[in-house]
Structure formats: structure tokens, C-alpha cells
N, C-alpha and C positions, 0 to 999 in steps of 0.2 A: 506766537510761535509760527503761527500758519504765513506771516507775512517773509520773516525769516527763509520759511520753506520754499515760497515763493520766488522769493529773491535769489534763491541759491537755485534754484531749478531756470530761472533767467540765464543765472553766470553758466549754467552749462547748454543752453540755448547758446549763447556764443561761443562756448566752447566744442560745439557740437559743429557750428557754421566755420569755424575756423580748423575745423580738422579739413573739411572739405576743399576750404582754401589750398590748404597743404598737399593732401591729394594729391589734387590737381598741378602740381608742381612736380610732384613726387613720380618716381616708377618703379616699376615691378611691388618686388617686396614691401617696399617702403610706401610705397603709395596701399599696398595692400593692408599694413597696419593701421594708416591714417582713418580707412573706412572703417577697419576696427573699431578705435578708436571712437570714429563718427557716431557709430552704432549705438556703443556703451554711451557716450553722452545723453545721445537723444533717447534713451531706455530711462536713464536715470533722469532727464529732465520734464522728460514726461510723468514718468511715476510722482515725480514732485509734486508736481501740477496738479493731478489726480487727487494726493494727499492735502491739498492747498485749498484745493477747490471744493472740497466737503465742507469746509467751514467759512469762506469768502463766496461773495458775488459773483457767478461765473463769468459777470462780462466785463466785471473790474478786475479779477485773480487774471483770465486770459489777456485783459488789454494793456497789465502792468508785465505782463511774461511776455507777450511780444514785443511789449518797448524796452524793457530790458535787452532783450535781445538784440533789436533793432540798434540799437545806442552801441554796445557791445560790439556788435559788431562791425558798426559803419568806424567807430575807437579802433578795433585789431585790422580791420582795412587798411587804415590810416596809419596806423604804428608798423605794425610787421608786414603788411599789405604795399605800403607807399602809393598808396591811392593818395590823388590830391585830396587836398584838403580848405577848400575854398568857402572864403564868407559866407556863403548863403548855405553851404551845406553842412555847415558849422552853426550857423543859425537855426535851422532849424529842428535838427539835434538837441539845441536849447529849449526849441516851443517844443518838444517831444518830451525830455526831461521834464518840464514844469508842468505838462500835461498827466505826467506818468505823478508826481507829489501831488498836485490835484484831485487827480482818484485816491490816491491814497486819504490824503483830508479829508472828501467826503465820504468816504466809506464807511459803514458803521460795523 
């Protein structure tokens, strides 16, 4: 359950960086909800985290939440962002995912 909790507190790590994307696009009003927005994600992705990390590793729970994140995000870059998207920064995306299943395997 805690890995679960983890995971979901990841997807709002990106959902947290991807309001900020938005933002920053955005004005007035509408940029002012996005930071709303921002706020409540990172409350809730935090809290997760919190909850995640009473029962995981804290330097395994944190370094699967930032790569989550990281991944997540450099994906909504890419998709809704249109950030390039080049070989090597795709690559390494890769060695970050497999690194991110890694911990997970060792972890007890």
C-alpha cells in the first residue's frame, strides 16, 4: 500500500510542476487558479510522501518521488510543453526509470 501511496504522491509531483508550466502561460485570473492549483497538488503530494515514508526507506520513498516526478515531468514537457525531445534526453529518462525499478527491487 505504501508503494501505491508513493506512486500517486509522484503523479501529483508532476502534476504539481505542470500546473506551474501552465501559469506561466497563463494571466490574471487564470494564471491565478493554476497556482491554486500548484498549491493543492504539492499539499497533497507531500502529505503522501509523509504517509509513504513512515513505512519505506526514506532515501528510497524520496528518490522513487523525485524520479517519478522527474520522468513526469520531462513526459508533460514533451507532450503538452513541446519541449524537444532528443536521443539522449530520452535516454536518459530510460537509465532514470530503470534506476527508479531498481530501488524498488532492492528495497525490503
Amino acid at each position: 500500500m505504501n508503494w501505491i501511496l508513493l506512486i500517486i504522491a509522484g503523479l501529483f509531483e508532476v502534476a504539481f510542476a505542470a500546473c506551474l508550466g501552465k501559469a506561466k502561460e497563463a494571466t490574471g485570473t487564470q494564471a491565478t487558479y493554476w497556482y491554486i492549483a500548484f498549491l493543492i497538488c504539492l499539499a497533497i503530494s507531500m502529505l503522501l510522501l509523509v504517509k509513504a515514508t513512515q513505512q519505506l526507506p526514506i532515501g528510497t520513498a524520496y528518490a522513487v518521488w523525485t524520479g517519478i516526478g522527474a520522468v513526469g515531468t520531462v513526459l508533460i514537457g514533451i507532450i503538452i510543453f513541446k519541449e524537444p525531445a532528443t536521443f539522449w534526453r530520452l535516454f536518459f529518462i530510460m537509465t532514470l526509470i530503470a534506476s527508479i525499478i531498481g530501488l524498488k527491487v532492492v528495497s525490503h
